[in-house]
DRENKOLNU-272308 format. One record per residue: residue number from 1; residue in one letter; x, y, z of N, C-alpha, C, CB in turn. Coordinates in nm, 2 decimals, always signed. Glycine has a CB too. Layout:
N
+-----+---+--------+--------+--------+--------+--------+--------+--------+--------+--------+--------+--------+--------+
!   k ! r !    n.u !    n.v !    n.w !   ca.u !   ca.v !   ca.w !    c.u !    c.v !    c.w !   cb.u !   cb.v !   cb.w !
+-----+---+--------+--------+--------+--------+--------+--------+--------+--------+--------+--------+--------+--------+
! NUM ! A !      X !      Y !      Z !      X !      Y !      Z !      X !      Y !      Z !      X !      Y !      Z !
...
+-----+---+--------+--------+--------+--------+--------+--------+--------+--------+--------+--------+--------+--------+
% end
This chain:
85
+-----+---+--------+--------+--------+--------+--------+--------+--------+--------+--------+--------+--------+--------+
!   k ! r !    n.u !    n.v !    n.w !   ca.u !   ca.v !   ca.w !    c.u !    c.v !    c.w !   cb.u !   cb.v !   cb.w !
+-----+---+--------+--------+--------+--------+--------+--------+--------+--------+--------+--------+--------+--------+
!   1 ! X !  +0.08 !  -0.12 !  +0.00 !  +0.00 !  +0.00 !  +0.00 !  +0.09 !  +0.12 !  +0.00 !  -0.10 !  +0.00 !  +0.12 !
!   2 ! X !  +0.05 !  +0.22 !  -0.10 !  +0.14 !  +0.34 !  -0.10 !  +0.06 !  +0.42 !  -0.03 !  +0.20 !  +0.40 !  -0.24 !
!   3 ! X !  +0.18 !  +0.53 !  +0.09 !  +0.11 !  +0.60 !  +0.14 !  +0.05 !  +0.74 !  +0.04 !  +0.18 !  +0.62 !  +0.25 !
!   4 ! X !  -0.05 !  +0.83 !  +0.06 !  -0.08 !  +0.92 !  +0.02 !  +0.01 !  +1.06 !  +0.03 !  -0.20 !  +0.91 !  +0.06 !
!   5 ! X !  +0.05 !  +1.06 !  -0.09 !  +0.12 !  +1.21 !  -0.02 !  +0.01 !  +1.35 !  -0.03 !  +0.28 !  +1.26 !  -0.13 !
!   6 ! X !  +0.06 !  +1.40 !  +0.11 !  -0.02 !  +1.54 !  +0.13 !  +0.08 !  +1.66 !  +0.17 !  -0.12 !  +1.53 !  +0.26 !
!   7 ! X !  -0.03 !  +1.78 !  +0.10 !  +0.04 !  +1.91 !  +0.11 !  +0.08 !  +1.99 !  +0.23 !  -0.03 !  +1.99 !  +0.06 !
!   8 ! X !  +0.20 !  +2.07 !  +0.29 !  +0.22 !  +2.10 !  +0.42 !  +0.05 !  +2.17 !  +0.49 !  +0.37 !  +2.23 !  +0.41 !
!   9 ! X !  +0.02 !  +2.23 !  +0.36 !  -0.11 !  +2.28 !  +0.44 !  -0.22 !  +2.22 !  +0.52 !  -0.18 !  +2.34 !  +0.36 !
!  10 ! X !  -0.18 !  +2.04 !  +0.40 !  -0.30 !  +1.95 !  +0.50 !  -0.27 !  +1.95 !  +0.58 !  -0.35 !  +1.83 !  +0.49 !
!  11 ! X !  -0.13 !  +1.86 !  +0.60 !  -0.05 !  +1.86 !  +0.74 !  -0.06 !  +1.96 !  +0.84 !  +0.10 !  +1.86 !  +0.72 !
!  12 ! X !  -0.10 !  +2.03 !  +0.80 !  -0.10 !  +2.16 !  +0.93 !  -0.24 !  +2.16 !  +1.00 !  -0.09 !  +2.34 !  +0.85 !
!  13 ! X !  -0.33 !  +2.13 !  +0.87 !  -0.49 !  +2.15 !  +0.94 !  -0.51 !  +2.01 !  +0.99 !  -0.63 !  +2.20 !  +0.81 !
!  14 ! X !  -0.41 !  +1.89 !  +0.98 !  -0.44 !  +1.80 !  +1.04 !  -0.41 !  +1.80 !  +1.18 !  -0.40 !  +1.70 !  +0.97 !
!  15 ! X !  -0.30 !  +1.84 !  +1.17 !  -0.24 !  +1.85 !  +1.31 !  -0.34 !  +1.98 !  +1.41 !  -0.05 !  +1.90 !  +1.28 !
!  16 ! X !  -0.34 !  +2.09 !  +1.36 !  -0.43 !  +2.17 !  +1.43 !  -0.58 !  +2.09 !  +1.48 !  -0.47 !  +2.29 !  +1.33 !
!  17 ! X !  -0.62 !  +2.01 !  +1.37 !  -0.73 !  +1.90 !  +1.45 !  -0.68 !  +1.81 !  +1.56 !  -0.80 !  +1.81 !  +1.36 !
!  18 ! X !  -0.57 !  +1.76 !  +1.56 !  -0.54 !  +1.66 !  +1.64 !  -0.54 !  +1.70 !  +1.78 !  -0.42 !  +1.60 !  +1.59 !
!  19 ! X !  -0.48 !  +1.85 !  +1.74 !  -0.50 !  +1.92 !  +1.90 !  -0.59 !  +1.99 !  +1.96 !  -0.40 !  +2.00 !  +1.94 !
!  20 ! X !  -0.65 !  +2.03 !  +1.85 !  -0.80 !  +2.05 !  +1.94 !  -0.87 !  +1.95 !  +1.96 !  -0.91 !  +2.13 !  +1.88 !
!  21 ! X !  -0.85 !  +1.81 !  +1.97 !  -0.97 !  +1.69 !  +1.96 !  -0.89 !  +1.60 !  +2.05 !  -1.02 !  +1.60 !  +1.79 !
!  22 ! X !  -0.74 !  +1.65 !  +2.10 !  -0.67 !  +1.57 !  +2.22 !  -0.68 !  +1.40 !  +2.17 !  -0.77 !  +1.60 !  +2.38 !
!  23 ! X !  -0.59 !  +1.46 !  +2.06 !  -0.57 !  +1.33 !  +2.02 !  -0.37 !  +1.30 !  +1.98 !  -0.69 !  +1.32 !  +1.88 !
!  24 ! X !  -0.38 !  +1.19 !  +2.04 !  -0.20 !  +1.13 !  +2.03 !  -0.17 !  +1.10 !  +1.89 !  -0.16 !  +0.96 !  +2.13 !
!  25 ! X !  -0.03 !  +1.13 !  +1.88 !  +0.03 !  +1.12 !  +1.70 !  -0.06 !  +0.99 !  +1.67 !  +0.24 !  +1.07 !  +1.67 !
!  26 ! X !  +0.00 !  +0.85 !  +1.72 !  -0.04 !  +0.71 !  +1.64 !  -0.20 !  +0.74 !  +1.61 !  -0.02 !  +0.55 !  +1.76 !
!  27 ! X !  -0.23 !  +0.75 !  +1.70 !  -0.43 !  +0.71 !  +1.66 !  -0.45 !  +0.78 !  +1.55 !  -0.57 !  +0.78 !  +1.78 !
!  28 ! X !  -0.42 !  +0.94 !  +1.53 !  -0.40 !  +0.99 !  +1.42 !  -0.36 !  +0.95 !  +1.30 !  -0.34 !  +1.05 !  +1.45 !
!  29 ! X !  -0.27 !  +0.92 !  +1.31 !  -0.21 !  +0.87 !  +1.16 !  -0.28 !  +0.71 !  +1.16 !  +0.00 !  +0.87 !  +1.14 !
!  30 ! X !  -0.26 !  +0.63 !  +1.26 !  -0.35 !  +0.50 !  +1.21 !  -0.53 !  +0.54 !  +1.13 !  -0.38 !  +0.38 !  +1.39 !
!  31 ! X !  -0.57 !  +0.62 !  +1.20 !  -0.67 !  +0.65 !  +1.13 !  -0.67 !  +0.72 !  +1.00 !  -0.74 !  +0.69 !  +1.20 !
!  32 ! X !  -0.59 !  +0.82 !  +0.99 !  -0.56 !  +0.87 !  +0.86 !  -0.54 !  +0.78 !  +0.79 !  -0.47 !  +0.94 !  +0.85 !
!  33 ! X !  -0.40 !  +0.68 !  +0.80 !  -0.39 !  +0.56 !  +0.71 !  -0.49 !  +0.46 !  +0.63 !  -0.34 !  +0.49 !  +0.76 !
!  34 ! X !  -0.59 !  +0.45 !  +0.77 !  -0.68 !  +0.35 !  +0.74 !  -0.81 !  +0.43 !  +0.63 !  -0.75 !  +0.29 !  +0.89 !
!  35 ! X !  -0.84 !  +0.52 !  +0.62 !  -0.93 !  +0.62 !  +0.59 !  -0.92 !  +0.66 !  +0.47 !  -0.95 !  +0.71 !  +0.66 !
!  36 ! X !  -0.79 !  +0.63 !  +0.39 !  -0.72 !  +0.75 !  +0.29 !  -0.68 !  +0.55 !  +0.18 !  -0.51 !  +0.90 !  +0.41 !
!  37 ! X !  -0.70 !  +0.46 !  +0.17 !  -0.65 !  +0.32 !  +0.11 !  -0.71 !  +0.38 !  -0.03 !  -0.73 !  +0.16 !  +0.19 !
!  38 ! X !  -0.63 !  +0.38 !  -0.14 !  -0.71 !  +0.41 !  -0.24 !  -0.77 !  +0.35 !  -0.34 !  -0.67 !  +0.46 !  -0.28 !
!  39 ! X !  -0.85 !  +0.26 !  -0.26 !  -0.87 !  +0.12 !  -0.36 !  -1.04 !  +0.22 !  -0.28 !  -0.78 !  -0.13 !  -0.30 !
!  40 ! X !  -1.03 !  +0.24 !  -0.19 !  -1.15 !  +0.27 !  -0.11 !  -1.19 !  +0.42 !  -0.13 !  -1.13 !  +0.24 !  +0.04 !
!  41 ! X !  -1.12 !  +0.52 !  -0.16 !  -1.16 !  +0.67 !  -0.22 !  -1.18 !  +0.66 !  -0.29 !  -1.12 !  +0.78 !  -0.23 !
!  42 ! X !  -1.08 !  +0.65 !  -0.37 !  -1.10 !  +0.62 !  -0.56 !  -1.22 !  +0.55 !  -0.61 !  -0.98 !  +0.51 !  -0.62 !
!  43 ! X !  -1.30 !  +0.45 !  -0.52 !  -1.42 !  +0.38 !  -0.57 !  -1.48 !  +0.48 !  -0.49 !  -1.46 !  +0.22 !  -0.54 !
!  44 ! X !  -1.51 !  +0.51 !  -0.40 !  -1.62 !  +0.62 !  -0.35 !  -1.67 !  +0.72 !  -0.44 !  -1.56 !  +0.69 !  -0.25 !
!  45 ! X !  -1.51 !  +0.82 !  -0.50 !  -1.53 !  +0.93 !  -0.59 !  -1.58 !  +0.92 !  -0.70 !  -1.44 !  +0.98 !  -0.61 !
!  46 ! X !  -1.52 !  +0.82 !  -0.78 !  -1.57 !  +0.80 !  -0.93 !  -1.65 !  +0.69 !  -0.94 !  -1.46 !  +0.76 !  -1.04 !
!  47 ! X !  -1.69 !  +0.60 !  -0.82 !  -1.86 !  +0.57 !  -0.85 !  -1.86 !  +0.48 !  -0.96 !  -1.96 !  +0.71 !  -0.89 !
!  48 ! X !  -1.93 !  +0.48 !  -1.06 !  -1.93 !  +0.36 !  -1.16 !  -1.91 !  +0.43 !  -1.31 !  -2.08 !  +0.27 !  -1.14 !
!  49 ! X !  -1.85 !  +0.54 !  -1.29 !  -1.80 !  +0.60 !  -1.42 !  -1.70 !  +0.57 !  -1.51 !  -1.77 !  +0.71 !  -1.40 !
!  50 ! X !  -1.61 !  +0.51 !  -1.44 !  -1.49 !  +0.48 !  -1.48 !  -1.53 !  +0.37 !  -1.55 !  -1.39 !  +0.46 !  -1.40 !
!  51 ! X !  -1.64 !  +0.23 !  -1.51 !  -1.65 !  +0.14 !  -1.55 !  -1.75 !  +0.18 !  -1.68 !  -1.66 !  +0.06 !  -1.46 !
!  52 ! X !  -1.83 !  +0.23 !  -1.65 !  -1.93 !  +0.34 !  -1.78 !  -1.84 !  +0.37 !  -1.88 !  -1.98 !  +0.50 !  -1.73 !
!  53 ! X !  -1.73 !  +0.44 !  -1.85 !  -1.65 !  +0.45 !  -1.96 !  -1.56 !  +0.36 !  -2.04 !  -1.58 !  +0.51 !  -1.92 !
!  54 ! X !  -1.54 !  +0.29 !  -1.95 !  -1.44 !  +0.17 !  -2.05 !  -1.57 !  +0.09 !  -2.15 !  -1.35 !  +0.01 !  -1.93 !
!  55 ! X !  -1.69 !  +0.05 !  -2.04 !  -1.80 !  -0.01 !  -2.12 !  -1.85 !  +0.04 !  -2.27 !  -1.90 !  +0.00 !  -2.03 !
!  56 ! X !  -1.83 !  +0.17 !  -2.30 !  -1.87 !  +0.28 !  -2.40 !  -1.78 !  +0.22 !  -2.51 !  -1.83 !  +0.44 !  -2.37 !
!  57 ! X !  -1.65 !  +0.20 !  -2.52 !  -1.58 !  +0.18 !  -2.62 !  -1.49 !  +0.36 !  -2.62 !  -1.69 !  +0.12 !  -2.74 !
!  58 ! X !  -1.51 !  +0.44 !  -2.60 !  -1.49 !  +0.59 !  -2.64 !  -1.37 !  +0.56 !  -2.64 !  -1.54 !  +0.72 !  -2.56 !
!  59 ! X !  -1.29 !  +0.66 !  -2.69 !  -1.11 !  +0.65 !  -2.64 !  -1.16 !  +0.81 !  -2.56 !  -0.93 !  +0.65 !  -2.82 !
!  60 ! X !  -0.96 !  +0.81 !  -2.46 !  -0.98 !  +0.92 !  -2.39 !  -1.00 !  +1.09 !  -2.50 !  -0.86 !  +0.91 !  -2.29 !
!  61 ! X !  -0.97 !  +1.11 !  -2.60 !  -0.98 !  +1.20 !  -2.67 !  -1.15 !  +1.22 !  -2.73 !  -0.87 !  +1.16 !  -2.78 !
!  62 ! X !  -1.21 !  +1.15 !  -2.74 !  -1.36 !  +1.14 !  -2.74 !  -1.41 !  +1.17 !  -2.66 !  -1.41 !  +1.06 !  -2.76 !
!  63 ! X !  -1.37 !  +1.11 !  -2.51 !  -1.43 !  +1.19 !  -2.40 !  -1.39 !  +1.32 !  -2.39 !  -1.41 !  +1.13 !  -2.29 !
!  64 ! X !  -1.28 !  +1.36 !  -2.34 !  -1.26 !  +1.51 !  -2.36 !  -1.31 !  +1.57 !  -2.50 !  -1.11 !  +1.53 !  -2.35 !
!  65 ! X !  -1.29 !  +1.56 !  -2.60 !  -1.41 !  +1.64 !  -2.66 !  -1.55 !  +1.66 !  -2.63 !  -1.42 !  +1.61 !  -2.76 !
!  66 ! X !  -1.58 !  +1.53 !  -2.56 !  -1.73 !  +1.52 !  -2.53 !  -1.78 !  +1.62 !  -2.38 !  -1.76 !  +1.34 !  -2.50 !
!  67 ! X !  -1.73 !  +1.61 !  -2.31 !  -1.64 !  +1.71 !  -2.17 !  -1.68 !  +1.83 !  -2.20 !  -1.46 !  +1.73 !  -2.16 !
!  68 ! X !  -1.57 !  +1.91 !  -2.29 !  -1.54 !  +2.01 !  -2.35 !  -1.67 !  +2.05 !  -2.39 !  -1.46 !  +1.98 !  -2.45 !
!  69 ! X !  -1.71 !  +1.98 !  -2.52 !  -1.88 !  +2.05 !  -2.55 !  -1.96 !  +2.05 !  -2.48 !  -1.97 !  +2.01 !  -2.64 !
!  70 ! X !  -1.96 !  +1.95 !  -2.36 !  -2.09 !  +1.97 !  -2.26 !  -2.04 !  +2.11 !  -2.15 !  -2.14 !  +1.78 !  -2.15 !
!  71 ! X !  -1.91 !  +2.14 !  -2.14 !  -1.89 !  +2.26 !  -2.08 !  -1.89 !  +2.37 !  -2.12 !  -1.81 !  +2.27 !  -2.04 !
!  72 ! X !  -1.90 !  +2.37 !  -2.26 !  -1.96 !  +2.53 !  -2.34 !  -2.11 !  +2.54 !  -2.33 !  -1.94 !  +2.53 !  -2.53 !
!  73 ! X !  -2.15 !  +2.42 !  -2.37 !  -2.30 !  +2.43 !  -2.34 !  -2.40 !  +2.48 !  -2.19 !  -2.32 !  +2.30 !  -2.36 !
!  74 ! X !  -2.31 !  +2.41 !  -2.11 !  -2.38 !  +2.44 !  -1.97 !  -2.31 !  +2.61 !  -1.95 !  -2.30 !  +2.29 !  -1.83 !
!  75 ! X !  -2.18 !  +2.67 !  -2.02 !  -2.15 !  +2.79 !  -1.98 !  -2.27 !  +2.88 !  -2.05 !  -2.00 !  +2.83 !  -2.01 !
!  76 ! X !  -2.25 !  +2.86 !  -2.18 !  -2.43 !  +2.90 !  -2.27 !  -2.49 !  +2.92 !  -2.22 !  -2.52 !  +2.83 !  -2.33 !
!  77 ! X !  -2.59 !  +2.85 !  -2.15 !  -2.66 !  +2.80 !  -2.08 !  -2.71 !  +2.93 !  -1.96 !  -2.59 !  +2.67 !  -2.03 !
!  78 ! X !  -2.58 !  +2.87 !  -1.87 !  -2.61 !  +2.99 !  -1.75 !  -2.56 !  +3.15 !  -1.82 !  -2.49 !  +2.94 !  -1.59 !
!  79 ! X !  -2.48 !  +3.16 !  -1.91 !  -2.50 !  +3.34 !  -1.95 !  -2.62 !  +3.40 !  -2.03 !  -2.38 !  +3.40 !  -2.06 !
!  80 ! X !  -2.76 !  +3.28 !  -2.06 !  -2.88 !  +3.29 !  -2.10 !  -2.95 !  +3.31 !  -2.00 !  -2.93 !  +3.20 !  -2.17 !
!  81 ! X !  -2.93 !  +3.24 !  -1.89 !  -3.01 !  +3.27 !  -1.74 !  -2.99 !  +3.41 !  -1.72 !  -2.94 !  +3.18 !  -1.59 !
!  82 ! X !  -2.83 !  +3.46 !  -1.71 !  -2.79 !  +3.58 !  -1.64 !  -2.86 !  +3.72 !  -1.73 !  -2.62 !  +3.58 !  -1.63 !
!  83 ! X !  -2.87 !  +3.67 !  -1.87 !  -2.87 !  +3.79 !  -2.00 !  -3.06 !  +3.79 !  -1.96 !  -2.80 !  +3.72 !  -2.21 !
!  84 ! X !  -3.12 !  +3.70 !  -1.91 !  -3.31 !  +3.67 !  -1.89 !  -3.31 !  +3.77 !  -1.76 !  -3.37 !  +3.44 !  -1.83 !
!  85 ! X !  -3.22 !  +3.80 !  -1.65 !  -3.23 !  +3.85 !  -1.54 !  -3.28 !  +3.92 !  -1.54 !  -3.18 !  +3.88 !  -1.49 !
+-----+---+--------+--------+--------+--------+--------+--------+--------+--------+--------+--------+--------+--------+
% end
């Protein structure tokens, strides 16, 4: 298991929690460790998209074009809302 690398800033706001919640280094980081496995975020976050995607056939250049137009569209979209105001 590779650990996760984090930015000094997390490290900072982690540690500022640890001491407001009176909590000892180990428990800390054992729970960080345990909580952060990325077999277990990584399925949380992307959900069944990833497998959606391979299932499609698309290559990655199809999707990002596909991305792309649905993000002009939706920007469209809302400067029609704002221009209706």
């Amino acid at each position: 298991m590779s650990i996760p690398s984090l930015s000094p800033h997390v490290w900072k706001r982690l540690e500022e929690r640890r001491k407001r919640r009176h909590i000892a280094h180990r428990p800390m980081r054992k729970n960080l460790l345990e909580t952060t496995r990325p077999d277990d975020w990584l399925s949380k976050i992307r959900g069944n998209a990833y497998k959606r995607f391979l299932e499609s056939g698309m290559t990655d250049d199809e999707l990002g074009e596909e991305l792309e137009r649905a993000k002009h569209e939706m920007r469209a979209e809302r400067r029609g809302r704002s221009d209706a105001e």
